[in-house]
LOZANU-977179 format. One record per residue (C-alpha): residue number from 1; residue in one letter; x, y, z. Coordinates in Angstrom, 2 decimals, padded with zeros to 5 digits, always signed. Example, Ala and Ser with C-alpha at 12.3 -4.5 7.8 and 13.67 -1.06 7.14 Angstrom:
<1 a <+012.30 -004.50 +007.80>> <2 s <+013.67 -001.06 +007.14>> 
//
This chain:
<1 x <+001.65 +015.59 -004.17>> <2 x <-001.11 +016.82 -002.17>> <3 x <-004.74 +015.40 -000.76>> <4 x <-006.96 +018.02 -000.13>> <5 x <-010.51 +018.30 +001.41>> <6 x <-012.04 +021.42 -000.11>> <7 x <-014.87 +023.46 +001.47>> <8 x <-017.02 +025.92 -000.18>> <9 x <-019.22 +028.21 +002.37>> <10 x <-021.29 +030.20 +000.34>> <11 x <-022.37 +033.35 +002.76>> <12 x <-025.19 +034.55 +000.21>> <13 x <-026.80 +033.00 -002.64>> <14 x <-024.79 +034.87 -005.37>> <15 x <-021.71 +033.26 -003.86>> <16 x <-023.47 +029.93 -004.48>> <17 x <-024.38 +031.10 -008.23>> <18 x <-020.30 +032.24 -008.44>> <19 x <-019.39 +028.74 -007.56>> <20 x <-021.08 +027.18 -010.51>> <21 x <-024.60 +026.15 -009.53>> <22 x <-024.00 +022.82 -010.00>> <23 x <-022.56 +023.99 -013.51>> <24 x <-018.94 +021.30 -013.46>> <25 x <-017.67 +023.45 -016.26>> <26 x <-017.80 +026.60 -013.83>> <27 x <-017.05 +024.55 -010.74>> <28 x <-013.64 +023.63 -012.72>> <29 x <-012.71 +027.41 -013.58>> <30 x <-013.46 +028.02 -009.71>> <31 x <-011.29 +024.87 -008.41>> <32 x <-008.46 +026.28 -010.92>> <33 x <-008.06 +029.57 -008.76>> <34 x <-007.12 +027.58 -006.02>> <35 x <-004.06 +027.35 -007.59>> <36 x <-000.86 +029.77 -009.00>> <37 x <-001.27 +028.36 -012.70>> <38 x <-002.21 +029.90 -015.71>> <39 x <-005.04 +028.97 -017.40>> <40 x <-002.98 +027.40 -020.30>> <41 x <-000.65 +025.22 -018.13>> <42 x <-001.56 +021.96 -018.04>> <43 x <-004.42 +020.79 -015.06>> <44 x <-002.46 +021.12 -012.19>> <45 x <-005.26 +018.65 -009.86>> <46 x <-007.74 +016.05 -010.21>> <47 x <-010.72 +016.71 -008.32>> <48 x <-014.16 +014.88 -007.27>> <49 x <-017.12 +016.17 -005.81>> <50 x <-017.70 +015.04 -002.35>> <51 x <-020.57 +017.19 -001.62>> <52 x <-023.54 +015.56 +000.85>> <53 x <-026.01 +018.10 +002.04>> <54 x <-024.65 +021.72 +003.16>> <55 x <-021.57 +022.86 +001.81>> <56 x <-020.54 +022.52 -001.50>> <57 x <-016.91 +020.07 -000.82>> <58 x <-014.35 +018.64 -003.26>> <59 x <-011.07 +016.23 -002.94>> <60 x <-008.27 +017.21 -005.04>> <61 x <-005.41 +015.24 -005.60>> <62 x <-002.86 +018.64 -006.90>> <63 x <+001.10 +018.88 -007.26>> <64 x <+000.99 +021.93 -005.49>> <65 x <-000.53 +022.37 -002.44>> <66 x <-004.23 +024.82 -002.74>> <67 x <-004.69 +027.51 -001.33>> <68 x <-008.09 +029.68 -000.90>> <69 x <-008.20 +032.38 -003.35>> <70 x <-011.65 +033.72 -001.32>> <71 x <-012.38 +033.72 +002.29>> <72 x <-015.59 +031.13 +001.33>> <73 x <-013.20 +028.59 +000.86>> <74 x <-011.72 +026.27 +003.79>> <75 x <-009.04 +023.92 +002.65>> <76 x <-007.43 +020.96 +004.41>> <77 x <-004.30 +019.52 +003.05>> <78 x <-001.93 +016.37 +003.50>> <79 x <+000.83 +015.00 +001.64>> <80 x <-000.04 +011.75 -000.71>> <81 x <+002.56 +009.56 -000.93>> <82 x <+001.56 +006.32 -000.34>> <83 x <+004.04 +003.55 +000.49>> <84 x <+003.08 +000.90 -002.11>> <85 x <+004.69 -002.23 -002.45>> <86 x <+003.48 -005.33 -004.52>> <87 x <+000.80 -007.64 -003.28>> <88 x <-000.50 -004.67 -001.17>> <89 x <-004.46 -004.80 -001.12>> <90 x <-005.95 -001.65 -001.29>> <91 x <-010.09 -000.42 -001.04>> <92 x <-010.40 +002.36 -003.60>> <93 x <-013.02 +004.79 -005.25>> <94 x <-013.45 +006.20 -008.48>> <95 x <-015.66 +008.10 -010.64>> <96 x <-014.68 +007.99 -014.70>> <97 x <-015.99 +008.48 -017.62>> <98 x <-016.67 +004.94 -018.84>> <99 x <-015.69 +005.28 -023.26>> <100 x <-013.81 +003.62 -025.52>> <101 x <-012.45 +005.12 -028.48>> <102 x <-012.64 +003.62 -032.47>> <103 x <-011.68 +005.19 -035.45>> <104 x <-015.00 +005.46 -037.99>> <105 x <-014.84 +004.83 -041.29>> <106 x <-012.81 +007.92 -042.39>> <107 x <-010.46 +007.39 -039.71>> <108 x <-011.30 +009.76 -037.24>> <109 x <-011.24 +008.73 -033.09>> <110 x <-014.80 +008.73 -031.69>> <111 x <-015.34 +007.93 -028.72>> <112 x <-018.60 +005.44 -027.27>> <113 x <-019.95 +005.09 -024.01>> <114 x <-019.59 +001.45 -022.94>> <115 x <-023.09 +001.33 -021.39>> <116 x <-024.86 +002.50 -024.46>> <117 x <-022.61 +000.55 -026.58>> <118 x <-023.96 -002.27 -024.75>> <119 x <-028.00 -001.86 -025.37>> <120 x <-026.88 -000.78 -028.94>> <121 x <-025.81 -004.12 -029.74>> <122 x <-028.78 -005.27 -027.60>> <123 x <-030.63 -003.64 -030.48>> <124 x <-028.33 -004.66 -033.42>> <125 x <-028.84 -008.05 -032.45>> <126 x <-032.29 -008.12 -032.48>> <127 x <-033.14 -009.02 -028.23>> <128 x <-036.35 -008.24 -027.40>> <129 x <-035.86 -005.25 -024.69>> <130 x <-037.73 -007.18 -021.81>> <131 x <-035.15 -009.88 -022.41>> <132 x <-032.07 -007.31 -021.80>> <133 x <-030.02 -007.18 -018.99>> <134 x <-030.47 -004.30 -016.10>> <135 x <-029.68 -000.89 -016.07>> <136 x <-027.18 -001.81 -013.13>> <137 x <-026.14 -005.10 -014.42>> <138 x <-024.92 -003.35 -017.83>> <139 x <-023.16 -000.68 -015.83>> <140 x <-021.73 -003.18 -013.82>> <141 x <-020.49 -004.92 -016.82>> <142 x <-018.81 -001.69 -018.61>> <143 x <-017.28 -000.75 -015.15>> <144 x <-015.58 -004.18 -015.23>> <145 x <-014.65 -004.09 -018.73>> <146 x <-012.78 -000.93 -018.54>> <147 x <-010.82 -001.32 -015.11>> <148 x <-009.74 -004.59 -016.12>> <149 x <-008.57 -003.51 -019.49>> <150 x <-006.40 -000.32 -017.73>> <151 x <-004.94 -002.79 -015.44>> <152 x <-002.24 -004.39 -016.24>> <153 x <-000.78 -000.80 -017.65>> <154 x <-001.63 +000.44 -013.93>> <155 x <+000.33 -001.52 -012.09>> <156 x <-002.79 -003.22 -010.06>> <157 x <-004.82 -007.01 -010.26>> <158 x <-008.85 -005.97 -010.28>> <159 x <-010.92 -008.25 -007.81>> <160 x <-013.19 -008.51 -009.74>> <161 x <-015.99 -010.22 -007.42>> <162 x <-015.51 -007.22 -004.76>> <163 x <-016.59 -004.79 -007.57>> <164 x <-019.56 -002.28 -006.63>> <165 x <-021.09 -000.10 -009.12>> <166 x <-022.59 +002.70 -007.33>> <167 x <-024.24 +004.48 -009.59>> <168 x <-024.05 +005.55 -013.86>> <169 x <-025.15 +009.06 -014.39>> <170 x <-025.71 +011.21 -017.80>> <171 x <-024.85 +014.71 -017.90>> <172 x <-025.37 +017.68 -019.82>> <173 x <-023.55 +020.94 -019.43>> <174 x <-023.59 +023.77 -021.85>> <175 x <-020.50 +025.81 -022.25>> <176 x <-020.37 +030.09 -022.83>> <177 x <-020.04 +029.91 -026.15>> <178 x <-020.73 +026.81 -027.53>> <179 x <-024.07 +026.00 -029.14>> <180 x <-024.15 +022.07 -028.55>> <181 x <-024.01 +020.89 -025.27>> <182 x <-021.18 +018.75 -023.70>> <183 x <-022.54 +015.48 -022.81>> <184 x <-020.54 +012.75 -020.54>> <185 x <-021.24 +009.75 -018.28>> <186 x <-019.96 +008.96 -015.37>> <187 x <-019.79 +005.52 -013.17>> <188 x <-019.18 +005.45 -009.39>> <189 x <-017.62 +002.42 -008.60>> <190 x <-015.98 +001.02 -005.25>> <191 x <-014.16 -002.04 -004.69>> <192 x <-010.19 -003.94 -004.17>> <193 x <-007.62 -004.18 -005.75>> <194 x <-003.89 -005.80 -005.44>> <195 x <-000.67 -003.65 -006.35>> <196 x <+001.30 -005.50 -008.71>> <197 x <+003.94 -002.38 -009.92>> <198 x <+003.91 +000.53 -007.16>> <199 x <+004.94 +003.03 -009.52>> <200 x <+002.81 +002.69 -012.24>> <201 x <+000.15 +002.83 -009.95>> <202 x <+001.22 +005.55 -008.51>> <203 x <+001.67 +007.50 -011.77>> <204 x <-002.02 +006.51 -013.02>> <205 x <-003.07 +007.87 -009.94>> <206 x <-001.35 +010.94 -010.21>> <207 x <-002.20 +011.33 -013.88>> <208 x <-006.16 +010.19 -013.77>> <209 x <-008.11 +007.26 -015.16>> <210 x <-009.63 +008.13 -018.43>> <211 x <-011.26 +011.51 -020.01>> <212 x <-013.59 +013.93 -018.84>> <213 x <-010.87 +015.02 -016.20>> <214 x <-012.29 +018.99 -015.80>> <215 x <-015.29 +017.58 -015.12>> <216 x <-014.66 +015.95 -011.50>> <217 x <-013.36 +012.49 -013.26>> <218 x <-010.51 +010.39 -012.77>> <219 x <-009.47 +010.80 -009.38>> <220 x <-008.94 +007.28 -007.64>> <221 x <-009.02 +007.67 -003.85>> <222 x <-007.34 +004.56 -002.17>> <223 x <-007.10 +003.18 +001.42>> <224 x <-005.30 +000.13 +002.85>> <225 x <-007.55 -002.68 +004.26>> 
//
């Protein structure tokens, strides 16, 4: 596999509005060029935006290694292949889209965001709102939830105590041809955690934490500490 730092350097403003505007739908379509796949393969990369001020940037974490389809993009590439081996503490970072999915009453899979889950059965059980937890204490309680529940099938022990939540974002994209929006949420989260199976982590890894994948999701960037 391959770790890539991705550079977009728009040299006019309609190469900017090409790009996606800050569209992640269009920013997918763009990111899937990079690559010799047809559009009906499976995703060949994860991806996260890195951007800070300037250039638009992206990691991808791809089978294949990128290459720029454009002369606006710069790409830097290494091979990933960690050598994991259990009890191994690593520092990682992910972004994911923080659901879990139910079946409703006629059986179908829905899926809820944990955070709104949460003030929803604030609600259901009747505490007063002034009385409810944080914004950043419920996201911080959802992030927990669902990394400890993927754990054990990851191959990794959570520490739990060194957990950040960075941030818990809504978002709203609308899609050529759809009429609804598509609406996800997203937690940044930073924090430790011990191997306990190398490969399973390293498959998760390579196959993404949870849904929302084309949208910049799932991509779990680790370091050794």
């Amino acid at each position: 596999m391959y770790l890539s730092r991705v550079t977009y350097h728009p040299a006019t403003f309609a190469d900017r509005v090409q790009l996606g505007g800050g569209d992640d739908y269009r920013i997918h379509q763009q990111l899937w060029r990079l690559f010799d796949a047809p559009k009906d393969a499976p995703r060949p990369f994860l991806y996260r935006d890195d951007s800070a001020q300037g250039a638009p940037r992206f990691l991808l974490l791809s089978d294949t290694e990128p290459h720029a389809s454009e002369p606006q993009w710069q790409i830097e590439s290494k091979p990933f292949a960690p050598k994991l081996t259990p009890g191994d503490t690593l520092a990682f970072a992910l972004r994911f889209n923080p659901v879990v999915s139910r079946r409703d009453a006629s059986g179908k899979l829905q899926r809820h965001d944990l955070v709104m889950e949460a003030k929803h059965q604030l609600k259901q059980q009747g505490v007063p709102k002034a009385e409810w937890p944080s914004a950043a204490e419920l996201a911080q309680q959802a992030a927990l939830a669902w990394l400890l529940k993927r754990a054990e099938g990851s191959g990794y022990r959570l520490e739990s105590e060194a957990l950040i939540t960075e941030s818990y974002d809504q978002h709203r994209l609308h899609k050529q041809g759809k009429k609804s929006p598509i609406r996800f949420s997203t937690l940044d989260v930073q924090g430790r955690i011990e191997v306990r199976d190398p490969a399973a982590l390293q498959r998760a890894i390579a196959q993404g934490f949870g849904p929302a994948k084309g949208f910049g999701c799932g991509l779990m960037l680790i370091r050794r500490t």
